[in-house]
MIFIVEX-286992 format. One record per residue: y, z, x of N, C-alpha, C in turn; residue in one letter. Coordinates in steps of 0.02 Angstrom, whole numbers, plus 50000, padded with zeros to 5 digits. Last residue first. Layout:
N
YZXYZXYZXA ...
This chain:
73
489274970048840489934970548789490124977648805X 488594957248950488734964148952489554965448871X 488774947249028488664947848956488914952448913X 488674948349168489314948149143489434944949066X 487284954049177488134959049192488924957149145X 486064950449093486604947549134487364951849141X 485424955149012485144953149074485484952749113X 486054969148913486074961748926485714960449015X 485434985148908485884981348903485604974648920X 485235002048813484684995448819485424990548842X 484885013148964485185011348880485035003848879X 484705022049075483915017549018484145016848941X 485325024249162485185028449113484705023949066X 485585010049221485435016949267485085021549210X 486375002849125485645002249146485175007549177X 487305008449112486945007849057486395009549099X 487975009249252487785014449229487305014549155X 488104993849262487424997049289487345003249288X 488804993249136488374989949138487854992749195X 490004999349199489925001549136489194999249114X 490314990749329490074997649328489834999649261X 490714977449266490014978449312489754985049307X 491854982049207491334979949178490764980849202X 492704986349309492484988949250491754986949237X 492404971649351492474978749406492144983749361X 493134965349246492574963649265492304967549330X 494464972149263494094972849211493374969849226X 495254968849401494874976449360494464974449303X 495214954849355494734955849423494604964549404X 496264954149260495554953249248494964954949298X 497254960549321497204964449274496364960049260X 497444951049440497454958449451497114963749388X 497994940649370497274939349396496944948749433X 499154945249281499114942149315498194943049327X 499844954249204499974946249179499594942649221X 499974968949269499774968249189499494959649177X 500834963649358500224965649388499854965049303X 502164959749291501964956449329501404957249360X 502374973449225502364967849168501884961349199X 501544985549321501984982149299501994977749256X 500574999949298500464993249260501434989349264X 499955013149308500375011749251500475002749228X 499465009649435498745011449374499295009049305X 500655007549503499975000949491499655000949439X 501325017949515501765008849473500935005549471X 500515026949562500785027849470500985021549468X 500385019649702499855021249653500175022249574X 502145014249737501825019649709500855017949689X 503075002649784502405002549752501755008749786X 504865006849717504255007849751503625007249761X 505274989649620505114998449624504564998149672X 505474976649624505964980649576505894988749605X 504294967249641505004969949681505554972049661X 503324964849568503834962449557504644963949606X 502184962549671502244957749644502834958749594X 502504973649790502314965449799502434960649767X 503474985449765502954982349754503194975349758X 504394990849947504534987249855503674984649845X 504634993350068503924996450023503934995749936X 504234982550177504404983350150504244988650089X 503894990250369503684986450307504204986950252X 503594996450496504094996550489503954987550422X 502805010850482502795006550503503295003350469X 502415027650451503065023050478503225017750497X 501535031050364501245029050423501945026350473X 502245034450249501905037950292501645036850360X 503145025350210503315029650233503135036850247X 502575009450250503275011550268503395019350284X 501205013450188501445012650270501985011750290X 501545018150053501185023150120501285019750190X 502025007650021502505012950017502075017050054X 501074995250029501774994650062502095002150075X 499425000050041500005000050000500625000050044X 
């Protein structure tokens, strides 16, 4: 993250988030969700992340799921 290595690690970075450059990029600006992280390939790549996990915890526990992960409901 830009804002830990600007200003923890001191390196010498920008520490505006990446994708709208309005505000510090905090962990809270990410999980919370800019308009511009929310809209983008960021918000589907979590969800199929999600997904995978929600699916091999089914499975793990012997609930009944889809063959295929990314069936999965």
């Amino acid at each position: 993250m830009s804002y830990h290595q600007n200003n923890i690690m001191k390196q010498p970075t920008d520490s505006k988030c990446r994708m709208c450059y309005n505000v510090e990029e905090h962990t809270k600006h990410i999980v919370a969700g800019s308009r511009e992280l929310a809209s983008s390939d960021y918000t589907n790549r979590h969800n199929k992340t999600v997904g995978y996990s929600h699916w091999t915890t089914h499975k793990h526990l012997g609930l009944q799921v889809t063959d295929k992960y990314y069936e999965h409901t």
